[in-house]
C-alpha positions in Angstrom: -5.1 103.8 78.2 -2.7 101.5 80.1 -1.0 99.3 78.3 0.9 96.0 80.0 3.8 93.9 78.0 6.6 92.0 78.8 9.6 93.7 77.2 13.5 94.4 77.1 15.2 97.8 77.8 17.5 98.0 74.0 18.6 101.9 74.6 18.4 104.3 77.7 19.5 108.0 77.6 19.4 110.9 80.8 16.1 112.9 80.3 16.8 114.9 83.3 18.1 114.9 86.4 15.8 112.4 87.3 13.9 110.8 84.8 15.4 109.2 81.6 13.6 108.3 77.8 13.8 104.2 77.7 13.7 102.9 74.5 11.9 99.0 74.8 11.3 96.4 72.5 8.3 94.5 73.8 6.8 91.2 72.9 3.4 92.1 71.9 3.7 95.9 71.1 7.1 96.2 69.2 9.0 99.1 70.2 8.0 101.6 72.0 9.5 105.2 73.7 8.7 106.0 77.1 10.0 108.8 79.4 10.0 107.4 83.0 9.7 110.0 85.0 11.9 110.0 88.4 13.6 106.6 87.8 16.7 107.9 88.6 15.6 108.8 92.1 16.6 106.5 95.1 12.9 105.8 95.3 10.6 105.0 92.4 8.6 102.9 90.5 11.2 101.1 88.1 13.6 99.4 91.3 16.1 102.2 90.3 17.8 103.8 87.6 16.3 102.0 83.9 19.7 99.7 82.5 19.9 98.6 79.2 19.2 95.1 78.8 16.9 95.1 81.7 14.4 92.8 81.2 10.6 92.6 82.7 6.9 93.5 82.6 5.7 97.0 81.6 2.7 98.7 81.9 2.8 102.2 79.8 0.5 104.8 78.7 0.1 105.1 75.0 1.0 108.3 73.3 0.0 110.4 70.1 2.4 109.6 66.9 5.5 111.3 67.2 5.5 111.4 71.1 7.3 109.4 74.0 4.5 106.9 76.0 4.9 107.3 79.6 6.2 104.4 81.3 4.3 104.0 85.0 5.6 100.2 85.9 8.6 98.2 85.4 9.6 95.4 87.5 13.1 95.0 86.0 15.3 92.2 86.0 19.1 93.8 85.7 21.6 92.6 83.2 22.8 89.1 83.8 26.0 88.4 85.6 27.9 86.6 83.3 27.6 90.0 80.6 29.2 92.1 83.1 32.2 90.0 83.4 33.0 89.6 80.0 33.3 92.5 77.3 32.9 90.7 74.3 29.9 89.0 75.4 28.1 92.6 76.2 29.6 93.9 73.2 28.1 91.3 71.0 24.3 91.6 73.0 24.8 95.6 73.1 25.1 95.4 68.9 22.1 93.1 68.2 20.2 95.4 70.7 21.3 98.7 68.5 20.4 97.0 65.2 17.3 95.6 66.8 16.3 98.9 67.2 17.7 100.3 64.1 15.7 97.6 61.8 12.6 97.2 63.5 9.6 100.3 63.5 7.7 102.0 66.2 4.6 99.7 67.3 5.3 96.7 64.9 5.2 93.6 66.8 7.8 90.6 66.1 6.7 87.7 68.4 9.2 85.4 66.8 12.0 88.1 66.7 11.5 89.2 70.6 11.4 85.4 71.8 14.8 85.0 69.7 16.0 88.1 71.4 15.8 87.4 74.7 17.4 83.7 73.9 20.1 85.2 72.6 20.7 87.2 75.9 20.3 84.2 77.7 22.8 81.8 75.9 25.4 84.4 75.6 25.2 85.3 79.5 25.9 81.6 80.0 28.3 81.0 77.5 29.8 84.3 78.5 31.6 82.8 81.5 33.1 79.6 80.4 32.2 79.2 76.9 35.1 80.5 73.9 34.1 83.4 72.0 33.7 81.5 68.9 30.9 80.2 70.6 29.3 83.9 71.7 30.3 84.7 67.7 28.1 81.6 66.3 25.0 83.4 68.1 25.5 86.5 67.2 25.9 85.7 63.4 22.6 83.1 64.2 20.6 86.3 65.8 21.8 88.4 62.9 20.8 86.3 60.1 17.1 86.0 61.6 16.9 89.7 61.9 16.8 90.1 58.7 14.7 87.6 57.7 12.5 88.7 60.7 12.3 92.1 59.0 11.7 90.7 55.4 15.5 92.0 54.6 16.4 87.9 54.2 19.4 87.7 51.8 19.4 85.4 49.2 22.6 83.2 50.2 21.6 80.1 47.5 22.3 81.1 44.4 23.3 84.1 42.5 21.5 87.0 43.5 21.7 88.4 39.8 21.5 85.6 37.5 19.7 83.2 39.7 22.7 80.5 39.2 22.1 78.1 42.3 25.6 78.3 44.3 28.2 75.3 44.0 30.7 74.1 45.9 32.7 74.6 41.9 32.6 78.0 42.2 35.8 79.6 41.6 34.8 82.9 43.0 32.2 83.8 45.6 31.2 87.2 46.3 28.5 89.1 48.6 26.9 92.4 47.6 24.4 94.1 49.6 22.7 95.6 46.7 22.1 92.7 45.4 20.9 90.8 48.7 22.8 88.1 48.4 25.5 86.0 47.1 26.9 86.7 43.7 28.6 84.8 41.2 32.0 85.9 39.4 30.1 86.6 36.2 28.2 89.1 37.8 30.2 90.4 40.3 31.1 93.5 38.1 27.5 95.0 38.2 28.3 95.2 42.0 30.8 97.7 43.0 30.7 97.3 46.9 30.6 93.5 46.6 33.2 92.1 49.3 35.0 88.9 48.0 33.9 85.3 50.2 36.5 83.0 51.0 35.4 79.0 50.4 34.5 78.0 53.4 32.6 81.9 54.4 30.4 80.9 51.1 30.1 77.6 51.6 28.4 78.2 55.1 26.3 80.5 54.1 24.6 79.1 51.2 24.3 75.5 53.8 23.5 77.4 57.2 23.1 73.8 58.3 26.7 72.9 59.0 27.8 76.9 60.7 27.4 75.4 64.0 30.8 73.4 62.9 32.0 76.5 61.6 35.7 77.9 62.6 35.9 81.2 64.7 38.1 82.6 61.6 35.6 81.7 59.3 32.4 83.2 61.5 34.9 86.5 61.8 35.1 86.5 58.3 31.3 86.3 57.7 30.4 88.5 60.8 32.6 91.0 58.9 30.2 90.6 56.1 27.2 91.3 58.3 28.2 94.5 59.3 29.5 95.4 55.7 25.6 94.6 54.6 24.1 96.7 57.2 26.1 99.4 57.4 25.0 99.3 53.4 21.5 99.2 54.3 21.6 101.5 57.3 23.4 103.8 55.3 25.4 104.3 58.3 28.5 102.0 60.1 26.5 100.9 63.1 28.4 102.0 66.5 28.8 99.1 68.0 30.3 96.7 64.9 34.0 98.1 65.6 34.0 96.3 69.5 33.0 93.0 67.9 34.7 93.1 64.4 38.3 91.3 65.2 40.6 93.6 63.6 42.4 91.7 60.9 46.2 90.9 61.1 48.3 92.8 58.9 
């Protein structure tokens, strides 16, 4: 059964010396596996070789659980311009693609998520040749934070994810702890050994998401290094990409 979607390319690996296994996350099927068999050759089917961050309609054959579709169209659109000319603008787009496909399951729609997804690519491309990186940062840390609630991972970021103290701009101490999901108050902060101590203004945007679009770059840094802290936590594994946007902190 053919199967046609619009979708973008999150991973690509060699199959052969002609073919390569795609991996797509597609508006109305989720994601999906395909092998694409001779999309490497000068002629085929896909307009060339599959890139990641391609973007375009698909049309697919299903497959039995456990085994690669077979992709049979793609009329890809290539990465954006503005990406290729600026590495921290890829990086950050290459990272929400990996946990895209690290969070979300085979065949499990996310209308909402996709549409966001494909935003995402398209404000960083532009922002990616004139626009500061705080600005490239802001999106990310947007895109990240509706992952999870996308994926029903939503931390709870207004009050104390132990005790259930709503947060306050009084607190003395803020903390976040993935096991806890959420923000936790000093009183509890000792029931969570991998908690990572919040500065003021890191806690204070992300219980009141409202005002992050005024946010400092330091201050997004400081809660993108959170992000990655709570996913690498939830992954159980550092995901590859969070060293090449994680500013390495000044010693």
């Amino acid at each position: 059964m053919l199967t046609k979607d619009r979708a973008v390319c999150i991973r690509c690996v060699d199959y052969s010396e002609t073919s390569q296994v795609a991996t797509f996350f597609a508006r109305l099927t989720g994601k999906i596996s395909a092998i694409a068999k001779g999309s490497k050759r000068a002629k085929s089917a896909f307009d060339g070789p599959i890139e990641v961050l391609s973007y375009g309609d698909i049309v697919f054959t299903s497959a039995d659980k456990d085994k690669l579709a077979t992709l049979t169209e793609y009329q890809q659109q290539p990465m954006r311009g503005g990406l290729r000319r600026n590495l921290f603008a890829l990086d950050s787009v290459l990272f929400a693609a990996e946990l895209l496909g690290r969070l979300t399951h085979d065949s499990d729609p996310h209308l909402i998520l996709f549409d966001q997804f494909v935003q995402l690519i398209q404000d960083v491309d532009e922002q990616a040749a004139a626009g500061p990186r705080r600005d490239i940062l802001l999106r990310l840390v947007l895109f990240q934070l509706a992952l999870l609630r996308e994926v029903g991972l939503r931390p709870n970021l207004k009050t104390c994810a132990n005790c259930r103290r709503s947060f306050s701009t009084d607190w003395k101490e803020s903390y976040f702890s993935s096991a806890a999901n959420g923000l936790v108050c000093r009183d509890c902060e000792m029931h969570f050994p991998e908690r990572v101590r919040l500065s003021g203004p890191a806690a204070r945007t992300l219980a009141n998401l409202r005002q992050i679009s005024q946010t400092p770059e330091n201050v997004l840094d400081e809660i993108e290094a959170v992000l990655i802290h709570h996913f690498t936590e939830t992954l159980g594994t550092r995901p590859k990409m969070a060293a090449h946007v994680l500013k390495p902190r000044r010693r």
